[in-house]
VEXDREN-328413 format. One record per residue (C-alpha): residue in one letter; residue number from 1; x, y negated, z. Coordinates in pm, 1 decimal. Each point is the difference from the previous one (the first is absolute). Example, Ala and Ser with C-alpha at 12.3 -4.5 7.8 and 13.67 -1.06 7.14 Angstrom:
2
<rec rest="A" nr="1" px="1230.0" py="450.0" pz="780.0"/>
<rec rest="S" nr="2" px="137.0" py="-344.0" pz="-66.0"/>
This chain:
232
<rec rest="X" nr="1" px="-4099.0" py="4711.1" pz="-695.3"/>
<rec rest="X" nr="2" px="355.5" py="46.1" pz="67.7"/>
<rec rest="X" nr="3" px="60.0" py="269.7" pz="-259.9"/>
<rec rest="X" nr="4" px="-195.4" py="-198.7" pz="-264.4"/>
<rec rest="X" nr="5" px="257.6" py="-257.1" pz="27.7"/>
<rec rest="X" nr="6" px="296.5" py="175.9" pz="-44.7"/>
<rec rest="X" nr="7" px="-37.3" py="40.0" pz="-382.4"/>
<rec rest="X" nr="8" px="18.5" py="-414.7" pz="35.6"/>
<rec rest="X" nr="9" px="262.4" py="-9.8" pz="170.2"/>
<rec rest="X" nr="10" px="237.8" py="248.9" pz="-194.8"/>
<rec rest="X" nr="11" px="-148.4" py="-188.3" pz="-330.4"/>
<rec rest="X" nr="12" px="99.8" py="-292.9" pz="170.8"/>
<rec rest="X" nr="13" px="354.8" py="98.4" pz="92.8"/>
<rec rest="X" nr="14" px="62.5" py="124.5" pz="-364.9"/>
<rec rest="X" nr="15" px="-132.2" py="-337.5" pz="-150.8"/>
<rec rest="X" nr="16" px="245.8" py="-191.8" pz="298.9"/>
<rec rest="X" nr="17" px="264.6" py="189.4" pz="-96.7"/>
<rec rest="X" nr="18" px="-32.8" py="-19.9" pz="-387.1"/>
<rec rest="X" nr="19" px="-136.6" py="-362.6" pz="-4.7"/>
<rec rest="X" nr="20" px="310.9" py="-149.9" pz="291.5"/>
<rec rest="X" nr="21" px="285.6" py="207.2" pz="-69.3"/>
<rec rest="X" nr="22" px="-18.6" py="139.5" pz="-317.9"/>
<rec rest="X" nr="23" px="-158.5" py="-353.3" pz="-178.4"/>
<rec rest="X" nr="24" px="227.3" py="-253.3" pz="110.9"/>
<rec rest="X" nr="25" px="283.6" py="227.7" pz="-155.8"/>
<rec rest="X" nr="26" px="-143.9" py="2.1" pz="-370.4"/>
<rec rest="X" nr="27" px="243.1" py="-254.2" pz="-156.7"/>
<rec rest="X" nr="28" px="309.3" py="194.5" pz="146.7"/>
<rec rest="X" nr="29" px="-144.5" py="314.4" pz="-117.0"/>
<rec rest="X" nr="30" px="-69.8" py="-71.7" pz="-333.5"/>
<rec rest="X" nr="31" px="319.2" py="-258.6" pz="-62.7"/>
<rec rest="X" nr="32" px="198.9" py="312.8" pz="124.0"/>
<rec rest="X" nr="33" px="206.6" py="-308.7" pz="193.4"/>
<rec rest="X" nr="34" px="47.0" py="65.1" pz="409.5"/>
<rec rest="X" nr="35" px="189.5" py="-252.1" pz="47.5"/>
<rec rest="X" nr="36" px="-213.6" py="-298.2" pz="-82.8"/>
<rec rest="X" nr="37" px="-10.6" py="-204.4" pz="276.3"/>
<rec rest="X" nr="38" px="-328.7" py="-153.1" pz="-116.3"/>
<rec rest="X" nr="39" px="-191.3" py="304.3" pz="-32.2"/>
<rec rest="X" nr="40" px="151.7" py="93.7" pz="345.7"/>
<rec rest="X" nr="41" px="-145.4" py="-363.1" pz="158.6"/>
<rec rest="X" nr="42" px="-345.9" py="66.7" pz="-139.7"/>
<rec rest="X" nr="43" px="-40.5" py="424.3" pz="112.7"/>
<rec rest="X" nr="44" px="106.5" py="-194.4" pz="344.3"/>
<rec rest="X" nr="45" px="-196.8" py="-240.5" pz="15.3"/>
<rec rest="X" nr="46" px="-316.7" py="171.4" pz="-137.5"/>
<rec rest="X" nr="47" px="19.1" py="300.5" pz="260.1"/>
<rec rest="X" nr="48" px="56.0" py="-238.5" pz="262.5"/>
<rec rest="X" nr="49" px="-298.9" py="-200.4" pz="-40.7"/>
<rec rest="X" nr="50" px="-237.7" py="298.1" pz="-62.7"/>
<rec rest="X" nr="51" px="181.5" py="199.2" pz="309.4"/>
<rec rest="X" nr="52" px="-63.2" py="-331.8" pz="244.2"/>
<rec rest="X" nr="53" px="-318.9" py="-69.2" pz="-132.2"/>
<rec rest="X" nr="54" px="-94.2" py="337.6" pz="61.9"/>
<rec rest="X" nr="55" px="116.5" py="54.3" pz="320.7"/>
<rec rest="X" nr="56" px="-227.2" py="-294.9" pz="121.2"/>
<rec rest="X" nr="57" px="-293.6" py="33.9" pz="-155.9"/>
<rec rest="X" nr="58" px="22.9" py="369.6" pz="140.6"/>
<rec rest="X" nr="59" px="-14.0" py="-178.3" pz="394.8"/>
<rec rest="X" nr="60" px="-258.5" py="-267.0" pz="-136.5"/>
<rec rest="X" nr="61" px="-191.1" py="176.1" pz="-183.1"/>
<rec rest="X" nr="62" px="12.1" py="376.0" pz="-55.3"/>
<rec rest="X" nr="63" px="-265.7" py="45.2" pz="-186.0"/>
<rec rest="X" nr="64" px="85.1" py="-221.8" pz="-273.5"/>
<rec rest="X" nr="65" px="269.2" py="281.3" pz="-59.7"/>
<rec rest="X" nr="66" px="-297.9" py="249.4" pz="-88.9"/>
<rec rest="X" nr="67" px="-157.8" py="-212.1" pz="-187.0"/>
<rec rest="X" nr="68" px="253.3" py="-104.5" pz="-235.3"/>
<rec rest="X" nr="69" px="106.4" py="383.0" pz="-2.2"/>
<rec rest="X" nr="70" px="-346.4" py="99.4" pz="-127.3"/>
<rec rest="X" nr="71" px="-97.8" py="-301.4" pz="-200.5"/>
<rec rest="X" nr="72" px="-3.6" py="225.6" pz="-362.2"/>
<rec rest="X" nr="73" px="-273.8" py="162.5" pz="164.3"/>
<rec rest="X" nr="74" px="-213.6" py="-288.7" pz="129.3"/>
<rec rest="X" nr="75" px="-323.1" py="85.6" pz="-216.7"/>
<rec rest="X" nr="76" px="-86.0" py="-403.5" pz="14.8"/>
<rec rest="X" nr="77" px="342.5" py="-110.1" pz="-197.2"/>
<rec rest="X" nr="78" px="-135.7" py="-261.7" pz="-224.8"/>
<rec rest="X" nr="79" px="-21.1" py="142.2" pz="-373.4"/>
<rec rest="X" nr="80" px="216.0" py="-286.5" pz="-103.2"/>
<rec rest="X" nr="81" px="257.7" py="86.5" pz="255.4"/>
<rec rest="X" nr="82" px="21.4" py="379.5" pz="-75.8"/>
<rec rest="X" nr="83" px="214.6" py="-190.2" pz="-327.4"/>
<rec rest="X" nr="84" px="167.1" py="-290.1" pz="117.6"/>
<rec rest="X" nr="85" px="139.0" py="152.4" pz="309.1"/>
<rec rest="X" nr="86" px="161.1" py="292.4" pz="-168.7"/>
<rec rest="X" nr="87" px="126.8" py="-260.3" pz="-232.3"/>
<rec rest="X" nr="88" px="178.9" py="-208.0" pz="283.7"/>
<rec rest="X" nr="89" px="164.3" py="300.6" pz="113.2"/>
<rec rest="X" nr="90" px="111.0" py="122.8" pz="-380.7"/>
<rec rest="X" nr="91" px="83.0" py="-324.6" pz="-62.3"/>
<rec rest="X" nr="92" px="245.8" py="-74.7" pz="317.2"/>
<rec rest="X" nr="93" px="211.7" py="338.2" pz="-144.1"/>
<rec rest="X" nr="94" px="5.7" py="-155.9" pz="-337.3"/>
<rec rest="X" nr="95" px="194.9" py="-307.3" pz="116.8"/>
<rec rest="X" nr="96" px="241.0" py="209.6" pz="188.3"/>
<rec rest="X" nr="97" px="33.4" py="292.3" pz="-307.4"/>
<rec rest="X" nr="98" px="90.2" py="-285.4" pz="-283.2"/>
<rec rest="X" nr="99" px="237.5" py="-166.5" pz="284.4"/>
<rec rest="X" nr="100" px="182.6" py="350.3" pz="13.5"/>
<rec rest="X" nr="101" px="-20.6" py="31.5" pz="-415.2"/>
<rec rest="X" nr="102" px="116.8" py="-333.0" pz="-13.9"/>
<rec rest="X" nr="103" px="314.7" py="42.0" pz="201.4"/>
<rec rest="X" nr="104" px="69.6" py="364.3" pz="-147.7"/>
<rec rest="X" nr="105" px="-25.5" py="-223.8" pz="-388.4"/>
<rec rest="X" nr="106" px="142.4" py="-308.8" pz="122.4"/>
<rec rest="X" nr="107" px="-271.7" py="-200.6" pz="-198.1"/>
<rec rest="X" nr="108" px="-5.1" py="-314.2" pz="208.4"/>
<rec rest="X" nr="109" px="276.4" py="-197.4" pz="126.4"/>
<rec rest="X" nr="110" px="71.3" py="-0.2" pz="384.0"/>
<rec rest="X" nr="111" px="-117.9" py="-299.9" pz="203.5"/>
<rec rest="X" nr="112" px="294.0" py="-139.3" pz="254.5"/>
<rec rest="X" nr="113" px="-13.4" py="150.2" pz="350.4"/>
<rec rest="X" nr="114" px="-143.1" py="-365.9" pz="162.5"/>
<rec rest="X" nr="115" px="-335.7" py="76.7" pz="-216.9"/>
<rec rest="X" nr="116" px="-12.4" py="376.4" pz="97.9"/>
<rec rest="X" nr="117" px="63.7" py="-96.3" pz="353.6"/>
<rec rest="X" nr="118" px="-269.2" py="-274.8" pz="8.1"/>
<rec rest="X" nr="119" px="-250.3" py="281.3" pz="-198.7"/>
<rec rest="X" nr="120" px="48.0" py="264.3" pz="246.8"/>
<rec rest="X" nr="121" px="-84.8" py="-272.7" pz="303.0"/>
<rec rest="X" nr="122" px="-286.4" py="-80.2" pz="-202.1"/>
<rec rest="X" nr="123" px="-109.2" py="364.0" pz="4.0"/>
<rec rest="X" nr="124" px="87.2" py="52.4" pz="377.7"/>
<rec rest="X" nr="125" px="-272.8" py="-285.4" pz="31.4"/>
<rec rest="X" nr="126" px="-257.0" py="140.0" pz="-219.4"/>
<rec rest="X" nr="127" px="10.7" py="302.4" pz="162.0"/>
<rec rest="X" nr="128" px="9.5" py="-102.4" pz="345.3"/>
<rec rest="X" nr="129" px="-296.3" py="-232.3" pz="-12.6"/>
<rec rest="X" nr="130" px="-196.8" py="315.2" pz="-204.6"/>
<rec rest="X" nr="131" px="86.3" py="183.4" pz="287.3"/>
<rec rest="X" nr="132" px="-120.5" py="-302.1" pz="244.1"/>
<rec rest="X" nr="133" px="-351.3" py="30.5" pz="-190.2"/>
<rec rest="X" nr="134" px="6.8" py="424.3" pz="75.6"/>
<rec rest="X" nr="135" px="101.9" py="-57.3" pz="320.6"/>
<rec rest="X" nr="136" px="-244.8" py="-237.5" pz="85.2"/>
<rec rest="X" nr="137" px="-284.2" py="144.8" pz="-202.4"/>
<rec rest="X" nr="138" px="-200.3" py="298.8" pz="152.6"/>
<rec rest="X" nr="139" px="-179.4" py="28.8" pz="-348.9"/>
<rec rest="X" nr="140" px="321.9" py="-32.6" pz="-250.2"/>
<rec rest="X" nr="141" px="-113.5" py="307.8" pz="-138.7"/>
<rec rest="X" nr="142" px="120.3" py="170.4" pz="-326.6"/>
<rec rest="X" nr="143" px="-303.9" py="-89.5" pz="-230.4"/>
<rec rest="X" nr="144" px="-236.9" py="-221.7" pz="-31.3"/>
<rec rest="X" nr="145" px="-321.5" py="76.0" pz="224.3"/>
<rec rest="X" nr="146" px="-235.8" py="-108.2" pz="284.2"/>
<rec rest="X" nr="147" px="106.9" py="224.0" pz="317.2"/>
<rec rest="X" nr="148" px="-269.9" py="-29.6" pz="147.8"/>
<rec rest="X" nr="149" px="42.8" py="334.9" pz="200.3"/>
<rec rest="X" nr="150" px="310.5" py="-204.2" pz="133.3"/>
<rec rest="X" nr="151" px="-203.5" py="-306.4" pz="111.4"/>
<rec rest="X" nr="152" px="129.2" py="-221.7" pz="-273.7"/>
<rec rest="X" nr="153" px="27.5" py="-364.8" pz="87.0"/>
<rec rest="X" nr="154" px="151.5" py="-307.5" pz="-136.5"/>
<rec rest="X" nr="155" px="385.2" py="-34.3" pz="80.3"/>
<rec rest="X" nr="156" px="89.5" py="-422.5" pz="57.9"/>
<rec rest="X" nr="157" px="335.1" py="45.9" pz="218.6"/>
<rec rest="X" nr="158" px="386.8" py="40.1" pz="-82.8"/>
<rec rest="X" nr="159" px="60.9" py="-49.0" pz="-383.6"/>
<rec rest="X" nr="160" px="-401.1" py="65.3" pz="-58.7"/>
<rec rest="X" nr="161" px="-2.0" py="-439.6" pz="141.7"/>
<rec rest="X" nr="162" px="193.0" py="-83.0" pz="-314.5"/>
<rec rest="X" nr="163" px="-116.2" py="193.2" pz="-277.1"/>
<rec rest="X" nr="164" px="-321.5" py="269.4" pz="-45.0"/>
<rec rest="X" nr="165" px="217.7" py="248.1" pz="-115.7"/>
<rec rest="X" nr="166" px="392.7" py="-33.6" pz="102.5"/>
<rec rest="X" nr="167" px="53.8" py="384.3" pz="-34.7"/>
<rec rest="X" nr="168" px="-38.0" py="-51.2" pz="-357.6"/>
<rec rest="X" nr="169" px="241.6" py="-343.5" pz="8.4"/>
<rec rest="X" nr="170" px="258.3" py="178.2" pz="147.2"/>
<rec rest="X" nr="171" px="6.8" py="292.6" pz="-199.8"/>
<rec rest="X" nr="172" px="1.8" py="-247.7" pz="-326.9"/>
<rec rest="X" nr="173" px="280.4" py="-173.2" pz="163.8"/>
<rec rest="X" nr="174" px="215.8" py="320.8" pz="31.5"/>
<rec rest="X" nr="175" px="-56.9" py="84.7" pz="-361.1"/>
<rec rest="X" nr="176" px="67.0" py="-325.1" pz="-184.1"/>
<rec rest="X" nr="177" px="363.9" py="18.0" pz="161.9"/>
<rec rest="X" nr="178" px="57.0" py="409.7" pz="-53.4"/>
<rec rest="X" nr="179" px="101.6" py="-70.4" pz="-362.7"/>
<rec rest="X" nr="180" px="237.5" py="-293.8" pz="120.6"/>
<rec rest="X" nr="181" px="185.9" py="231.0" pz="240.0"/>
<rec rest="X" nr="182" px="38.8" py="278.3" pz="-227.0"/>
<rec rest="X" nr="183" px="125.4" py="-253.8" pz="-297.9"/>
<rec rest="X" nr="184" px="-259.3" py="107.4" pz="-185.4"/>
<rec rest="X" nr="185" px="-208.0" py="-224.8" pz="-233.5"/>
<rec rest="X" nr="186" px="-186.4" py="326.2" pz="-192.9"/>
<rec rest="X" nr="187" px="-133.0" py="70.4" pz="356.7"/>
<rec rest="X" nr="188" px="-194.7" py="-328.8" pz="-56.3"/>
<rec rest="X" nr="189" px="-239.8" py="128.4" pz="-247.4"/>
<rec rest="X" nr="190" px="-155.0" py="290.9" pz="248.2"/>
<rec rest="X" nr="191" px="7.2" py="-263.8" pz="280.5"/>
<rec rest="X" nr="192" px="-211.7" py="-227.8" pz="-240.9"/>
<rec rest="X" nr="193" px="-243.9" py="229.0" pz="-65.1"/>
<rec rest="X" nr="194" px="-10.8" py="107.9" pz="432.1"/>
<rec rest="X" nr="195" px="-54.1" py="-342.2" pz="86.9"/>
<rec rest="X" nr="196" px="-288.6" py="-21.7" pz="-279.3"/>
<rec rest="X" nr="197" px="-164.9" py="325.2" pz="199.2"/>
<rec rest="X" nr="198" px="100.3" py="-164.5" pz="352.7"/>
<rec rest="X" nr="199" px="-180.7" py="-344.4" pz="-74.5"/>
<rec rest="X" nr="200" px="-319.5" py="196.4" pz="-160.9"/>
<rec rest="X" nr="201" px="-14.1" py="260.8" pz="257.9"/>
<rec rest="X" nr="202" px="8.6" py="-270.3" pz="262.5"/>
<rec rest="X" nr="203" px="-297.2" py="-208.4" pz="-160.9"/>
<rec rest="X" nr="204" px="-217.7" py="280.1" pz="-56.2"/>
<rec rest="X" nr="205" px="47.6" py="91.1" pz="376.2"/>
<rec rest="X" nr="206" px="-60.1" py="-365.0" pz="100.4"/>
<rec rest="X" nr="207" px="-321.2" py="24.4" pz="-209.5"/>
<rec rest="X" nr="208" px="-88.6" py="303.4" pz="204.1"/>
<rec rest="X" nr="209" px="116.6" py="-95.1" pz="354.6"/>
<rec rest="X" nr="210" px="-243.6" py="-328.4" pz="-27.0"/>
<rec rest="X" nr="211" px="-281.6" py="211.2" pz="-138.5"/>
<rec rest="X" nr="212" px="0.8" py="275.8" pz="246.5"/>
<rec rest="X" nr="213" px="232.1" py="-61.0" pz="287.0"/>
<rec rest="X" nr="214" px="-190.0" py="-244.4" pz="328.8"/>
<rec rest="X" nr="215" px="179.1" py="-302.6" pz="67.6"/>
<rec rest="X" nr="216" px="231.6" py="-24.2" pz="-305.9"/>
<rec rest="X" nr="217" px="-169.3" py="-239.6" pz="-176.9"/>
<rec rest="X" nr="218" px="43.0" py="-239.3" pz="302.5"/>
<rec rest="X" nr="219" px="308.9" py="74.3" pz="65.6"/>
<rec rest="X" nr="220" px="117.2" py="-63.2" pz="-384.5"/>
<rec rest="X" nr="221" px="-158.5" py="-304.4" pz="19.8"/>
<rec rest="X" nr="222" px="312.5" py="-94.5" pz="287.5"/>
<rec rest="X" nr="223" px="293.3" py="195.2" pz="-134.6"/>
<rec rest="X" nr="224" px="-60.9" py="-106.8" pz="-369.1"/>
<rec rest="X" nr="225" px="244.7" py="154.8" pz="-242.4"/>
<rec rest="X" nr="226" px="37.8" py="405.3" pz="-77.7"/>
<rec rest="X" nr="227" px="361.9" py="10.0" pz="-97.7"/>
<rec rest="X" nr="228" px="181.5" py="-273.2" pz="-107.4"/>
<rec rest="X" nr="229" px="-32.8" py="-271.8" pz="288.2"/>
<rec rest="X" nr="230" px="-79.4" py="-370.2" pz="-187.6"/>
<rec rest="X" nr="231" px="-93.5" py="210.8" pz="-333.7"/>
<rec rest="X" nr="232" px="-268.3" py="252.2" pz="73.8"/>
């Protein structure tokens, strides 16, 4: 068993080390410009948050670590998912490549340092409570399935009493600001077209948590909306 899992891990360390410290880094890299403090405030902040969040879920729950390590694999990915979850990922590197484009053109004019200031809090808050949904999610897994080899169950505490899906909330959060910090308003039009995938890939997996997950019907019935508390 042990030397089964080692291609995971190593996959999983290359995908760590690609997705945190090489991702985050994408607007510097293409602008060419090192010494923009914004870009600088996001890498931070975004290795931060996955590092933490990481490092807990690890104690909590270590094998949410494998799962999300192997989830390409997981033969019960629904069909719709194998698309729009390779889409959330594409898209989340378009918003920071057209940041970097945009600063390397100068095509949009800078916003004053009070409004990037207030956009990077916003995205320290998206991305914490994202990570407060991992954290406090056994089954936060990579794609949308039924574990039931995992004993799936319905999740109700931490974020999960407010909203049915605050992983997704968070994340949406963090990406309506990432244009705002980077003075970018071209970075809108990839961010547009994420949250588009992000609000259809989260009702399609409400549809199928009520269908085929115990207890979720009942419990959407007491924590009513899926993403946008008030709204839906």
């Amino acid at each position: 068993m042990a030397a089964q899992n080692k291609p995971v891990i190593w996959r999983a360390i290359v995908q760590m080390v690609i997705v945190v410290f090489i991702g985050p880094l994408i607007p510097m890299i293409i602008s060419g410009d090192w010494g923009w403090w914004e870009g600088w405030a996001y890498a931070i902040a975004s290795i931060l948050a996955f590092v933490f969040s990481r490092l807990i879920v690890a104690r909590k729950h270590p094998d949410l670590i494998a799962e999300r390590a192997r989830f390409m694999q997981a033969k019960d990915t629904k069909p719709w998912d194998k698309v729009l979850a390779p889409l959330l990922g594409l898209g989340s590197i378009l918003i920071l490549a057209v940041a970097g484009l945009d600063r390397f053109y100068g095509w949009s004019s800078a916003f004053s340092t009070g409004v990037n200031i207030i956009a990077l809090v916003g995205i320290v808050i998206g991305y914490g409570f994202s990570s407060w949904a991992l954290v406090e999610n056994r089954f936060f897994s990579g794609t949308v399935r039924i574990q039931t080899e995992r004993g799936h169950h319905v999740v109700s505490t931490g974020p999960y009493r407010i909203m049915r899906h605050p992983g997704y909330a968070g994340g949406l959060l963090g990406y309506i600001f990432i244009p705002i910090l980077f003075n970018s308003v071209w970075a809108f039009v990839p961010t547009i077209l994420l949250v588009i995938v992000m609000v259809t890939r989260t009702a399609l997996e409400d549809k199928t948590l009520q269908v085929e997950l115990p207890g979720y019907k009942e419990y959407a019935k007491k924590t009513r909306y899926r993403l946008f508390p008030g709204l839906w």
